[in-house]
C-alpha positions as CSV (number, residue, x, y, z in Angstrom):
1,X,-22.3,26.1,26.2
2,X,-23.8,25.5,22.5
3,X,-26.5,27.2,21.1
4,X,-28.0,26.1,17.8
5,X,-30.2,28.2,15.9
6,X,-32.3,27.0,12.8
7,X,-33.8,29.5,10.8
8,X,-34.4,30.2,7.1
9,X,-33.3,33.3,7.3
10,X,-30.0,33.2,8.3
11,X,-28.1,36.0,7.1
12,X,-30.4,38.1,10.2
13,X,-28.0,36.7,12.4
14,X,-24.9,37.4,11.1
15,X,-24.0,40.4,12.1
16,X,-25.6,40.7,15.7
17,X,-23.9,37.4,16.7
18,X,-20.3,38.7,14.8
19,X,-19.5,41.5,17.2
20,X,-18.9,42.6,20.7
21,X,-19.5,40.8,23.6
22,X,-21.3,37.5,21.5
23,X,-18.1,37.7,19.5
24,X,-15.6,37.8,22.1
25,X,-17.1,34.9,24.0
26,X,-17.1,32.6,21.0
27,X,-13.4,33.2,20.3
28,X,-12.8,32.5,24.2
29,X,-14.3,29.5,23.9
30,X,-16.9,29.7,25.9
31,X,-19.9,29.5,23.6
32,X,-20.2,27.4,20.0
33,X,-23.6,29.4,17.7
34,X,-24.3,27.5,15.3
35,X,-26.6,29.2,12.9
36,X,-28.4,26.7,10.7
37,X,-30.1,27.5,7.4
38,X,-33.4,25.1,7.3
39,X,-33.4,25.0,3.7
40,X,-30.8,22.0,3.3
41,X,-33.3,20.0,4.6
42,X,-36.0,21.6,2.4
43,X,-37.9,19.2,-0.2
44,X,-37.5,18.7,-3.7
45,X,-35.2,20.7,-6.3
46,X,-35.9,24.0,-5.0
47,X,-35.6,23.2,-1.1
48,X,-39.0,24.2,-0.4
49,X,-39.8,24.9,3.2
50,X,-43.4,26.4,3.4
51,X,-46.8,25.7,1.6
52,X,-50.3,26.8,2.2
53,X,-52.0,26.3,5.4
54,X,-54.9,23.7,6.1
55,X,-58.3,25.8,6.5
56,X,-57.2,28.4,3.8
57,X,-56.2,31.2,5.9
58,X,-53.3,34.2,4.2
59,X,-49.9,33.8,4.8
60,X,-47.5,30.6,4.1
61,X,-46.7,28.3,6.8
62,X,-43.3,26.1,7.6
63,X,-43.4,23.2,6.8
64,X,-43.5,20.0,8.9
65,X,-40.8,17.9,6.8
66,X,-38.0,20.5,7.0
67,X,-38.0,21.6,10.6
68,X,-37.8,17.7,11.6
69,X,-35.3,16.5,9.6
70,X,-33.2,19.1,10.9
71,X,-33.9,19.0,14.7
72,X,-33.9,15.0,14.7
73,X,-29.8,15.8,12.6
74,X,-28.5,17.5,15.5
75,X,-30.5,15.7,18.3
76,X,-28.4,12.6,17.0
77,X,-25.4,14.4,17.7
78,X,-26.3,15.6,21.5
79,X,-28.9,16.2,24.3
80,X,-30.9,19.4,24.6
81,X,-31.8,20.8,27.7
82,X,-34.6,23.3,26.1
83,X,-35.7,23.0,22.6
84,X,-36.7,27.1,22.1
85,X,-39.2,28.4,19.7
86,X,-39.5,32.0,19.5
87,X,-43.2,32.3,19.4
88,X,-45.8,35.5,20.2
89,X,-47.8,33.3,22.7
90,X,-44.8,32.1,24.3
91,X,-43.9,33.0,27.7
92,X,-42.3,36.5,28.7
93,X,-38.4,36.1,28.2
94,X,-37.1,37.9,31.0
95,X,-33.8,38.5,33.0
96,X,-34.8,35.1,35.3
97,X,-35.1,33.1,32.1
98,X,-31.9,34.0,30.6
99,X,-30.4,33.5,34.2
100,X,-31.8,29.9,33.9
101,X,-31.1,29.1,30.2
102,X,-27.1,30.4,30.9
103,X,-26.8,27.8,33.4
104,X,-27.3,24.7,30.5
105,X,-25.2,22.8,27.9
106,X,-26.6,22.7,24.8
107,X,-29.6,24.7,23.5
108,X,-31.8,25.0,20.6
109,X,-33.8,27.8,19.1
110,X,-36.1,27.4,16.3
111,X,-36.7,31.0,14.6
112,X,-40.6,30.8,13.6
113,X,-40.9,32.7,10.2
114,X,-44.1,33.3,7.8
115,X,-46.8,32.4,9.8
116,X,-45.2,30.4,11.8
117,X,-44.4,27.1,11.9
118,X,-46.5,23.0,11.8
119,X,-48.1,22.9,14.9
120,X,-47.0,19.5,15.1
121,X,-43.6,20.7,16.0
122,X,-44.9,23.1,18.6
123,X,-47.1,19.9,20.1
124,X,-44.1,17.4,19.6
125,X,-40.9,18.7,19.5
126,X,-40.7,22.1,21.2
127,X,-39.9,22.3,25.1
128,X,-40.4,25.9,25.9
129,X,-42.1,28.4,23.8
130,X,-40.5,32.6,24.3
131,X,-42.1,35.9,23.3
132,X,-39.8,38.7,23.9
133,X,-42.7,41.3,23.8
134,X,-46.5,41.6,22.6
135,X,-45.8,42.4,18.9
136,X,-45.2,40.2,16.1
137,X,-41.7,40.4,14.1
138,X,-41.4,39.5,10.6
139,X,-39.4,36.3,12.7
140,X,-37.6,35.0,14.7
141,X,-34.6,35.8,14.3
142,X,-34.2,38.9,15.9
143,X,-35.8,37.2,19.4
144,X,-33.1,34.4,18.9
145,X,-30.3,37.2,18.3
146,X,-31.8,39.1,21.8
147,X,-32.2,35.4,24.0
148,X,-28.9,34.6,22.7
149,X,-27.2,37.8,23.3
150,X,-28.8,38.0,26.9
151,X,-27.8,34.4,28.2
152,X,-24.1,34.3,26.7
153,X,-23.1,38.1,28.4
154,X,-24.0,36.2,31.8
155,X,-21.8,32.9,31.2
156,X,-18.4,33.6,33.5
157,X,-15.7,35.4,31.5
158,X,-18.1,37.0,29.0
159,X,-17.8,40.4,30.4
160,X,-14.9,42.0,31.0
161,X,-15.5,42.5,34.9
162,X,-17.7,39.4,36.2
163,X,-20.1,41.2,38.5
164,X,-20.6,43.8,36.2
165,X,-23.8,41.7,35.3
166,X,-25.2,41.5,38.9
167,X,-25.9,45.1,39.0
168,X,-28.2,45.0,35.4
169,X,-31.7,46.2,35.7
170,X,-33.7,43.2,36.5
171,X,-31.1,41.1,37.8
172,X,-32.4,41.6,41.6
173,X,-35.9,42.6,40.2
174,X,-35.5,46.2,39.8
175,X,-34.2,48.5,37.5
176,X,-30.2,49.9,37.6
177,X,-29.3,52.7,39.2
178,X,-28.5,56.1,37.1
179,X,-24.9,55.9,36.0
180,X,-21.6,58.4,35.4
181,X,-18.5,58.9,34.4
182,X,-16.1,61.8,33.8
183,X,-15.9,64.8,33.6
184,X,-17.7,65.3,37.4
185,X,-18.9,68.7,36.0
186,X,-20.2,69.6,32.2
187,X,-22.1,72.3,30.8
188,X,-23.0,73.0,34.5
189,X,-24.6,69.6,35.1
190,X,-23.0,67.8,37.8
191,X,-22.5,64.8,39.2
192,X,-24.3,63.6,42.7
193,X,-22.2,64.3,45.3
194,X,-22.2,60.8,47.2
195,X,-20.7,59.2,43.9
196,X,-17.6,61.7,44.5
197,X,-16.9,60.7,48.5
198,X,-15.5,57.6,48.1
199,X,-17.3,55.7,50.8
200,X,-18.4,52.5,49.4
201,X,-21.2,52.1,52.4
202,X,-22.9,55.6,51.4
203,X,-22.4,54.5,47.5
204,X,-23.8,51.4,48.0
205,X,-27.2,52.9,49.9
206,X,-27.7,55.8,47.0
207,X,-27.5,53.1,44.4
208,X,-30.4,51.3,46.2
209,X,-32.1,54.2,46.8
210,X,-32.4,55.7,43.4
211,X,-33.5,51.8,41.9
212,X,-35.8,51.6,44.3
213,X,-37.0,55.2,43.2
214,X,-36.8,54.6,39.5
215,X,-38.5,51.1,39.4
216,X,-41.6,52.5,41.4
217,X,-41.8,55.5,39.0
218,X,-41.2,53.4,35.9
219,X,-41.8,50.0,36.3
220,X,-43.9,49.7,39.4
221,X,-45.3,47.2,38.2
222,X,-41.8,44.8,39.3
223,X,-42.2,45.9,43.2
224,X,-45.6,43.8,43.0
């Protein structure tokens, strides 16, 4: 898989695509990020990449020019199956979507910044729009870091056991199970029982039990 990011701002991404799991599947070769800075396609001396908007409204916009030059670069080079743009109005990014978006070749994500960016790239260029919650960021750079980091821990060999994934909250449409290690007993607070008896059958049915019970007291929303 490749992901490409463009952004103007692209030191934000350093350091949560530089460690851990992101990390290790890069130097496994099973991802290539790309992190590109928008300014070298900026205009004139001084790279610009935003301006005022039309209708006079606060806040600077990016610019048209930039963003194009850039995408139509790297379009050259290869197909895209989704051309991302991290977006408030954008759909909900959830544990389906980065289920789908692991399963393709080559990605892009656009990181909107300022106000946000042309509409005409939105309208022309832009095949899926993701929000990853009802707030607004300073950009999008930090959504990019969390779509990223979300699809690449599912592609196969990312994680250190491979159906460690399956068992995430959301991956079946409800949240995980509560989870332990040792020791069975500290400070008097102990354990559950069944997770000591070694019976994978009885394991197995508390684990479904107790998502079940947490999703409907915490998300019930998700059982609808």
């Amino acid at each position: 898989m490749r992901i490409d990011i463009l952004t103007v701002v692209p030191e934000l991404l350093e350091s949560p695509l530089g460690h851990s799991i992101v990390k290790r599947a890069c130097d496994k070769g099973l991802v290539e990020i790309h992190v590109h800075n928008i300014r070298e396609c900026g205009l004139g001396r001084w790279r610009q990449v935003d301006d005022y908007s039309f209708g006079g409204d606060a806040g600077m916009v990016m610019m048209i020019e930039p963003v194009y030059r850039m995408m139509e670069r790297l379009k050259a080079e290869r197909d895209y199956d989704e051309i991302i743009f991290t977006a408030p109005d954008g759909e909900q990014f959830t544990q389906a979507v980065a289920n789908e978006l692991s399963t393709m070749r080559n990605i892009m994500i656009l990181c909107g910044h300022y106000k946000g960016v042309d509409h005409r790239i939105r309208e022309h260029l832009i095949t899926r729009e993701i929000t990853v919650g009802d707030y607004v960021l300073s950009g999008g750079e930090i959504p990019a870091a969390i779509i990223t980091d979300a699809v690449v821990r599912l592609l196969p060999g990312a994680l250190g056991d491979e159906t460690s994934a399956l068992s995430d909250s959301f991956q079946d449409g409800l949240l995980a199970p509560p989870v332990y290690t040792r020791p069975a007993e500290f400070n008097g607070w102990k354990v559950p029982e069944v997770l000591l008896c070694g019976d994978p059958k009885k394991i197995a049915a508390w684990q479904d039990e107790q998502s079940l019970e947490r999703t409907r007291l915490l998300r019930p929303e998700l059982l609808k």
